[in-house]
N, C-alpha and C positions, 0 to 999 in steps of 0.2 A: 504494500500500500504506500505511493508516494505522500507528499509532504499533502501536497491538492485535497489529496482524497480522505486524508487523514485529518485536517480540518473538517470537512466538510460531515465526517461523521462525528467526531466531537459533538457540534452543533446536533445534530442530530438526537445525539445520544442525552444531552442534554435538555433536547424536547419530554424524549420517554420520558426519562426522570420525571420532569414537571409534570407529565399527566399519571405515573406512577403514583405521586404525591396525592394528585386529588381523591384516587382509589380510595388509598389507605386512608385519607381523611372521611370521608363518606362512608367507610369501611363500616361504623360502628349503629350508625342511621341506619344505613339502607340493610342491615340484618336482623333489624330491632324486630321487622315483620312483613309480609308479604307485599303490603300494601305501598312502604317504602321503596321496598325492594325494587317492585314496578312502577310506578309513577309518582313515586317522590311525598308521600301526604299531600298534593294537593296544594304543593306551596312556593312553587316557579312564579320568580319576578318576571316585568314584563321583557325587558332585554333577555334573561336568558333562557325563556319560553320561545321568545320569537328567535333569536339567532342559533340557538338549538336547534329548533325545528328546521333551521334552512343547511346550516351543517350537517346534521343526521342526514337530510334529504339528499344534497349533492354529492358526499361522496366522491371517490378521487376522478369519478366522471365528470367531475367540473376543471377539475385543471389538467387532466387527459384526453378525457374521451371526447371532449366537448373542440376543444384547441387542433383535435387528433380530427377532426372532421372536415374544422374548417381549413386545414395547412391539405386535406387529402383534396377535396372538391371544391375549397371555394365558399363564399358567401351564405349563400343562400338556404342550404338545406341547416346547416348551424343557427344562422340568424332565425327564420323561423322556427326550430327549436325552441330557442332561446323567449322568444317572444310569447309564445305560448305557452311556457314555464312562467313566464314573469307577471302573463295576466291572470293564469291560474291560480299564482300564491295570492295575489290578490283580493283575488273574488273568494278563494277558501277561505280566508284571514274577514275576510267583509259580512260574508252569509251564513258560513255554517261555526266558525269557532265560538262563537257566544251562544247558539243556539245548543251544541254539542255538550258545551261545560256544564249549563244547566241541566240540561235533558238527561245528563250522562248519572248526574245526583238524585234527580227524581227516578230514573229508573235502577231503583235497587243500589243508587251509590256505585256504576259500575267501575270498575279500575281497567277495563282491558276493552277493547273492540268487540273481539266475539260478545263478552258478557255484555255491553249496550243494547247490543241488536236481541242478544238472545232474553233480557230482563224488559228490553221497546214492547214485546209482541207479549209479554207474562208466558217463557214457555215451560210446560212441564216436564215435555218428551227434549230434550236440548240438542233437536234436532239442527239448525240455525247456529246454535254454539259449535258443535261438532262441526258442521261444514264447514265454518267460517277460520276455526282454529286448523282446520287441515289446509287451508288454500293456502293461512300466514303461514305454515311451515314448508308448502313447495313453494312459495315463489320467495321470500327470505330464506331459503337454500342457495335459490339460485342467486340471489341478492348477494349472498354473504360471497360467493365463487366468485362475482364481481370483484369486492373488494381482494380477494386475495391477488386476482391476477394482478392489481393495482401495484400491492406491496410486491410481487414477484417481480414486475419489469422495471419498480422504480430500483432496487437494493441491488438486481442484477446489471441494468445498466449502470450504475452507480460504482460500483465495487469490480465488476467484473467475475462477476459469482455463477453458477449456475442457476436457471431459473429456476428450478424446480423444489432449491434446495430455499431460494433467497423469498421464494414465496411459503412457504412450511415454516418459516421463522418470524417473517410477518403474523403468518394468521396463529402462531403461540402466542406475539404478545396480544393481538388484541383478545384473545381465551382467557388468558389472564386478568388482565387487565377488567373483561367483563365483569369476570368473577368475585373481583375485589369488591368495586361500588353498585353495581346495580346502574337503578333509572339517573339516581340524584347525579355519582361521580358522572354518569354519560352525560348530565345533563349542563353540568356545571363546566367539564371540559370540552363541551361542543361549543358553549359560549367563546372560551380561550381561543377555539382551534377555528371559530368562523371569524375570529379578527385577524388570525395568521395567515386563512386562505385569502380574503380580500387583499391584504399586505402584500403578500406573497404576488397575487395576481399580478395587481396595480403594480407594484418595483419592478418585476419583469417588464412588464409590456414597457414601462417605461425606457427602460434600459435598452431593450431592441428596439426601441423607433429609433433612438440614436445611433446603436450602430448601425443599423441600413440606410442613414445617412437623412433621419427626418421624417415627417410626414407626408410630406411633397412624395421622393423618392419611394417609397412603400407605395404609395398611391398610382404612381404612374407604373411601377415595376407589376401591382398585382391586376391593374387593368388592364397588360400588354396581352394574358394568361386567358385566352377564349373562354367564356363563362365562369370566372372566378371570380368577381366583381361585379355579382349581377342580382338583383332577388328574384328575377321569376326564370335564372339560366343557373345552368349547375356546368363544372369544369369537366372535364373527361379525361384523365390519368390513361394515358395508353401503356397499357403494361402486359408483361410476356405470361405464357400460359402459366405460370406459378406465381401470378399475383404479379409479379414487380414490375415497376415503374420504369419505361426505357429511358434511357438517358442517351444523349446523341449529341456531341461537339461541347460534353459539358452542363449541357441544359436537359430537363424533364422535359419528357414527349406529352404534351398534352395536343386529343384530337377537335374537333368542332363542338362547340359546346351544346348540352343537352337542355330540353326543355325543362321548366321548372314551373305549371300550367296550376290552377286556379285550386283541380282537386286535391294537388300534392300541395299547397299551401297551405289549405284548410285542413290537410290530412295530417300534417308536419304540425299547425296547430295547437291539433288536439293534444298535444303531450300536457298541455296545461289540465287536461278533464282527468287527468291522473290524481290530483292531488286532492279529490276529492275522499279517495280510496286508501292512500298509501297511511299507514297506522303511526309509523314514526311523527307524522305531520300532525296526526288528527290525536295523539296522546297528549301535544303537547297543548292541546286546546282544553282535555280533560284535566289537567294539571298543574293551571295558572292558576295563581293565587286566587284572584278575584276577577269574576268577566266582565270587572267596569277597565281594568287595564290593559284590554284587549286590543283596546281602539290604537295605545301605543305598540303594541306588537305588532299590530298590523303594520304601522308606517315603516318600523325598524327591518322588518323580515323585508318586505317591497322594496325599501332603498337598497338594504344590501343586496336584494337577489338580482336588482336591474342592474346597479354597477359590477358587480361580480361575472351575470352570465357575458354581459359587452363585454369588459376586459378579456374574457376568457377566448370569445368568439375572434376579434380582434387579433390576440395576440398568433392563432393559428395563423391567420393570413399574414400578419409580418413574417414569423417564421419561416413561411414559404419563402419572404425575400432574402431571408439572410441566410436562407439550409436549404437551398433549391433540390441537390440532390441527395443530401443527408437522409432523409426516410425515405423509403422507396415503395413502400407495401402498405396499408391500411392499418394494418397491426401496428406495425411500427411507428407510424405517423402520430400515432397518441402518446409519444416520449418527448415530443417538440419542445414541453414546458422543461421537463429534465436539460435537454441539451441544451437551451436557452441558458437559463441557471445557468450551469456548469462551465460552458465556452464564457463567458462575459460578466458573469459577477464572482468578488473577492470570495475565496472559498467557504468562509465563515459566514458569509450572509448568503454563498449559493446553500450553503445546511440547513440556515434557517428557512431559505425559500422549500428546498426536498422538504423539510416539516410540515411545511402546508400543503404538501400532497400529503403524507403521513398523517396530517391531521386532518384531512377531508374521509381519507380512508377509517383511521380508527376511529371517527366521529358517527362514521356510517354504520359498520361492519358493527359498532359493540350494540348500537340502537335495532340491526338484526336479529343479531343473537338474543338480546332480551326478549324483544316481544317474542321471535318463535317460541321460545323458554318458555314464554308464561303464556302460550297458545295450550305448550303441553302442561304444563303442571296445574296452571288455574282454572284452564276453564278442560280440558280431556277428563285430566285427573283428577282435579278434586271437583269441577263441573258435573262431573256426570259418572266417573268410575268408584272413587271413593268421596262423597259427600261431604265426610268427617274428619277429611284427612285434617291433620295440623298444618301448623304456618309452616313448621321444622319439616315436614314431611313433603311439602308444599315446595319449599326450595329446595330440597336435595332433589327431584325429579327435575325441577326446571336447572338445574346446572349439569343435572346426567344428559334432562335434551339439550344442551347449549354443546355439549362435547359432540354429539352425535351428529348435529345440524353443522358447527363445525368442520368435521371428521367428513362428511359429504360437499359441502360446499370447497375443501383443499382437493376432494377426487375433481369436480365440475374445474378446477383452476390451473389441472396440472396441463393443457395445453397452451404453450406458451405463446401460438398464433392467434389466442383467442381475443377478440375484439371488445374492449370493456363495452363502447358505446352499444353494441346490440345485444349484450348480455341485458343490462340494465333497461333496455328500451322493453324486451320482453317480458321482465317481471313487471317493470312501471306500468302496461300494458291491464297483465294481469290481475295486478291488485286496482286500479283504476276501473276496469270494468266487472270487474267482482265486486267491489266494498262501493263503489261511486256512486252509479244511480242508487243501491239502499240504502244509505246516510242521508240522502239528497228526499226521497221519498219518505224515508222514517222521519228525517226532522221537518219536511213541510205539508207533507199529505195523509191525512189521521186516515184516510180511509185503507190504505196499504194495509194489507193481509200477512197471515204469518207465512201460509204458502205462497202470496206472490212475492214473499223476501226469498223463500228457500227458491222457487222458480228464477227467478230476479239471478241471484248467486252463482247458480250452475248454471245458467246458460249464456251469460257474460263470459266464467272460466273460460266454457269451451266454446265459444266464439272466441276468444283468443287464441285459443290451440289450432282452432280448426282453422282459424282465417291467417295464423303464423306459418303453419306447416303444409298445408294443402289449396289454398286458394289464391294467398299474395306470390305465391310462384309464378301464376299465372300470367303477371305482368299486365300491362294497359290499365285498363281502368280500375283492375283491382289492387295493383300495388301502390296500395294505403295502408298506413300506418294503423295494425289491426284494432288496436285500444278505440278508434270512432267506432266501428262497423259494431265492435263487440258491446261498447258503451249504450247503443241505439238499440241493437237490441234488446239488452236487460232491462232496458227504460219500458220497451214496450210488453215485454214480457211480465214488468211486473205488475204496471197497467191494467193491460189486460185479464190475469190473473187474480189481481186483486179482486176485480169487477165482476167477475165470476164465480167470487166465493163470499161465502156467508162476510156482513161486516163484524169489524172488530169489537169484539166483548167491549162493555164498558168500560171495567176496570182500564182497559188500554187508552178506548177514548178519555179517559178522568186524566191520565197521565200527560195525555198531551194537552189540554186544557190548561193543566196546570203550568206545563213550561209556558202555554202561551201567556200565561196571569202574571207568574214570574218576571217575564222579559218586559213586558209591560208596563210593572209596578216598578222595575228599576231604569226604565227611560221615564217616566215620569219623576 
């Protein structure tokens, strides 16, 4: 290890530490009892409810996979991403988090997603709890695989490690690491780690406009690049039959640029209808102190997600000016923030910027592992198999599944060509049109049924699987981003469903009356 590189993990090493620290500080809270454990007592300030929630969320796909898209293709399929993630936190942060914190208290006091939906409907058979607890633990599988690859290509590039071994090391500490604090320490060190990724971002981009010689210069270099500088054109990377990017006199081959047409804008969009669904987002709505501080969550989540996804987006298309030929493969191309760093800033503050991958990833990856955790132990196991279990009984299951969900999401991570952006787009995908339209239905339409939630649920899933695996192949008009197609239907399936089954017992319509008396009496 040169002098370089050995600064540069110092820094590093002295991030861990810091978030070691908050572990063991949290350590003593968060095993007092179950309820810590998962979502904190109920006592997240407004900063770090909301910059949690947008940490947890991004993950090291914000300063990779996001950078890695646009330095591949160009503008536009990034930028609209981007855009639709930032109107999404938005309008979640606007409609449903105030509506959630309450409703969440009247029904049952619940702590966990599954038990909301499963305590919304009064059920006995916890049919809706069970399903809901199985989906969090396949797509936060594949979530958690996400984050590994993150840690595997940042340590590997870095060090010159193998991948295989530099991703298996990563995903121990974030194991650990979970294990120590729970909700509070995740919640506490997401705060830290989303002022390091912003930092992080921002210094970078900084730094590379000036070595590419300015604004100007970036400008005129990525406009020269047929569809790369366009919002409704996308770039076209000519590359040989094993993916890679030709190169010819020096320069990347890019062909005529591709259309980028009305449905792939709205399709690209939709990534924002994700967050209506995704649990890390919507825990931390259950978990603020008080829903009159929400209003300030909201503005702080929204500022940092809109400067944060720009920077991010932004900085890929300089890196194409300054590393034309540097990544040559899609895989690859989501290292651009690493190589940035590393070429061009002093080693000790390239560390600290690696940290804020590290910290988007561990920010992510432990807010996974929890909730699957307590998908299994609160609401399988003591939901529905053991009743009576204790709090102590209660956590030992949920850290046995934290190892297992673990231990499979390091199998999903061990291919090192594996593309973080379409990992993550899949599970977002997932939980989006599985948990989306029912949150949305449960908190504004009393009339939704206990079968059009369970109907609603599994036919979102599998409108994502089926329209992931068997129909967006198909190209033309169907290759859309599955999360719309799969979102529309659950919408109508629960609709429908609903309307077609007995209405809802009282006791349920009582409950929702009351959120609405609630929300009522404290705007007045």
């Amino acid at each position: 290890m040169d002098g370089k590189t050995l600064q540069i993990f110092i820094a590093m090493v002295v991030y861990i530490l810091a978030v070691i620290g908050i572990g063991l500080y949290y350590m003593k809270r968060a095993n007092k009892n179950s309820e810590n454990f998962f979502i904190g007592g109920r006592g997240l300030g407004p900063w770090v409810a909301a910059m949690s929630a947008e940490a947890s969320d991004m993950s090291g796909w914000l300063l990779m996979g996001l950078p890695g898209v646009a330095y591949w293709c160009g503008l536009a399929d990034a930028l609209w991403t981007a855009a639709g993630l930032a109107i999404g936190t938005y309008i979640n942060w606007l409609i449903v988090a105030r509506r959630l914190r309450q409703y969440s208290v009247i029904a049952g006091d619940a702590i966990t997603i599954p038990d909301f939906f499963s305590n919304r409907f009064r059920e006995k058979k916890k049919v809706i709890m069970m399903i809901a607890a199985i989906f969090i633990l396949v797509f936060f599988t594949v979530y958690a695989g996400s984050c590994f690859v993150t840690c595997g290509k940042l340590f590997s590039t870095l060090f010159g490690m193998p991948y295989q071994a530099m991703m298996i090391a990563g995903a121990l500490f974030v194991i650990i690491y979970t294990f120590l604090g729970g909700f509070l320490a995740e919640s506490a060190s997401d705060f830290m780690q989303a002022i390091v990724m912003i930092l992080a971002l921002s210094g970078v981009l900084i730094v590379a406009v000036s070595a590419a010689g300015g604004l100007d210069a970036v400008m005129n270099n990525i406009k020269s690049i047929p569809g790369f500088f366009e919002f409704f054109g996308i770039a076209n990377p000519q590359t040989t039959a094993e993916g890679v990017q030709i190169v010819q006199a020096g320069a990347p081959v890019f062909g005529a640029a591709g259309e980028y047409g009305f449905l792939k804008v709205v399709s690209t969009l939709s990534w924002g209808l994700g967050y209506f669904g995704v649990p890390q987002v919507l825990l931390r709505f259950m978990a603020i102190r008080k829903s009159s501080e929400l209003k300030k969550s909201r503005r702080i989540a929204t500022v940092w997600c809109v400067i944060s996804l720009g920077v991010a987006v932004f900085l890929g298309l300089v890196g194409r000016v300054i590393y034309p030929t540097e990544l040559l493969t899609s895989s690859t191309a989501e290292n651009i923030f690493i190589v940035i760093s590393t070429n061009l800033l002093p080693p000790l503050i390239a560390g600290i910027a690696m940290a804020g991958i590290l910290a988007a990833t561990i920010s992510s990856s432990d807010s996974y592992l929890l909730i699957a955790a307590s998908a299994v132990s609160k609401n399988i196991f003591q939901g529905i198999f053991k009743k009576d279990a204790t709090d102590k009984q209660v956590m030992i299951i949920s850290r046995i599944t934290l190892l297992v969900v673990a231990a499979i999401g390091i199998i999903i991570a061990l291919d090192e060509n594996s593309v973080i952006f379409t990992i993550v787009s899949f599970a977002w995908a997932g939980f989006g049109a599985t948990f989306g339209p029912l949150l949305l239905f449960s908190l504004f339409w009393k009339r939704t049924t206990r079968a059009g939630a369970i109907a609603g649920m599994l036919s979102g899933a599998a409108t994502v699987f089926i329209w992931n695996l068997l129909v967006r192949p198909l190209g033309g008009a169907f290759d859309i981003y599955e999360l719309l197609p799969a979102f529309l239907v659950s919408c109508i399936v629960i609709v429908v469903v609903s309307l077609l089954t007995k209405e809802p017992e009282e006791e349920i319509l009582s409950d929702f009356a009351k959120v609405k008396e609630a929300l009522k009496a404290k705007a007045d």
